[in-house]
N, C-alpha and C positions, 0 to 999 in steps of 0.2 A: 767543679774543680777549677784552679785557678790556673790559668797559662801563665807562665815564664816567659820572660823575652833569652829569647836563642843567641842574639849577638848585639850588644851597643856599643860602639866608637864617637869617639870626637876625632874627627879628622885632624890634627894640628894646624895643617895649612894647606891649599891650593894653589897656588903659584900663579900668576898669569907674566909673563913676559915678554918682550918686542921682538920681534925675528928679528935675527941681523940686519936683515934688507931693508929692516924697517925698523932702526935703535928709537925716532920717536913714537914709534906704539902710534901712528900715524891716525886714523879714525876711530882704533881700536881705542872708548875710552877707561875702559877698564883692564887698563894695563900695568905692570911691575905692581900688582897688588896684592898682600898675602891674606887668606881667606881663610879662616875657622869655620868648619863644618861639622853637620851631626849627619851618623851613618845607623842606621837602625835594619838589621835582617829579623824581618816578622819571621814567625812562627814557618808560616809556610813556602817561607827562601828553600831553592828558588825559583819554585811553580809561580812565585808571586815577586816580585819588584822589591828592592830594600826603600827604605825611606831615606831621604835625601833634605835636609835643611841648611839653610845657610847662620853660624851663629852670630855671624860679621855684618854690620850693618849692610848695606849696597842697597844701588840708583840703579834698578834694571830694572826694563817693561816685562820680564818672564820671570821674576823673580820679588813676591809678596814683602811687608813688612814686618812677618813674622817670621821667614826665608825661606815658606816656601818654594818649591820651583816648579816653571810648566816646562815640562823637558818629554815627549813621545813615550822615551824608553823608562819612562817610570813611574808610566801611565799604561796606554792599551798598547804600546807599542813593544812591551816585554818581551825577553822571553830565556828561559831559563840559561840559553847558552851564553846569554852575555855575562860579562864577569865586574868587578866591580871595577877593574881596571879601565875598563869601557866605561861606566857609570861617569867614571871622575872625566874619563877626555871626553866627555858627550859636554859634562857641565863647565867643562875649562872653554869650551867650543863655543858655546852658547855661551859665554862671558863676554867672549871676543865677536860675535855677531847677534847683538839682541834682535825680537823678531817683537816688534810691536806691533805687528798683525794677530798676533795670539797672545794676547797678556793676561799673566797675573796679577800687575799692579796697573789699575786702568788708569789711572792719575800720571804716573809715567809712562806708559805708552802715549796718552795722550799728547805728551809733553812732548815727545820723543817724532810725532807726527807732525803736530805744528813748528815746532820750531827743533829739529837737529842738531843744529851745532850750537846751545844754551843745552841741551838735555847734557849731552855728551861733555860738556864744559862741568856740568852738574854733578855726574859720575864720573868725572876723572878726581873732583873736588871732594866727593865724600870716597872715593878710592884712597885720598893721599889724608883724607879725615881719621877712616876707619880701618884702612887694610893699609897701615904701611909697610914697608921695608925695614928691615932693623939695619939699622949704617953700616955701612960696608960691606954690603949685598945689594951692589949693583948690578947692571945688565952684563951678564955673561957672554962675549963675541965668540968664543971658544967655539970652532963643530963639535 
């Protein structure tokens, strides 16, 4: 018998942008960038984790060439009561603080070890490459 997928979205976009306190997006280097994503609910959401890709290029040590992500809660760290609302601020989270102690892309992690402020120069470069902004969607100071 053939299974069906239950639910597939393309996210439109992800947002990342600068706290007030912080309008240059200060270490943060994947900041003010708009991100296309794939959201997949398997068969058995959600006893089991939805699938989570990135379709926008990005420069992150947790985050593959294919866009993959290594993110806890979409691994063994699950669990049915999380909603997808969590999903999205777990990966907006991890945007804003890569962990190149646990990478999916070893080549940037690596990068991202030896030399910090070239990685982070690097992913702010393919942030304003591949996730821009559409003009006139700047940084919002509003509370």
């Amino acid at each position: 018998m053939l299974s069906y997928v239950l639910c597939y979205w393309r996210i439109p976009a992800l947002g990342i942008r600068p706290h007030d306190d912080n309008i240059d997006g200060g270490m943060f280097p994947i900041v003010d960038g708009l991100f296309k994503l794939e959201l997949f609910l398997p068969e058995e959401y959600p006893m089991s984790p939805p699938k989570v890709r990135f379709l926008t290029k990005i420069y992150h040590p947790n985050i593959d060439k294919l866009g993959r992500i290594c993110l806890d809660i979409l691994k063994d760290k699950w669990s049915p009561a999380l909603q997808i609302r969590t999903v999205l601020l777990s990966i907006q989270a991890l945007l804003s603080a890569p962990n190149p102690e646990d990478p999916l892309a070893n080549d940037v992690a690596d990068h991202w070890k030896t030399n910090e402020q070239e990685a982070i120069q690097t992913a702010r470069k393919w942030t304003q490459m591949y996730a821009p902004r559409p003009a006139g969607t700047g940084v919002n100071t509003a509370n």
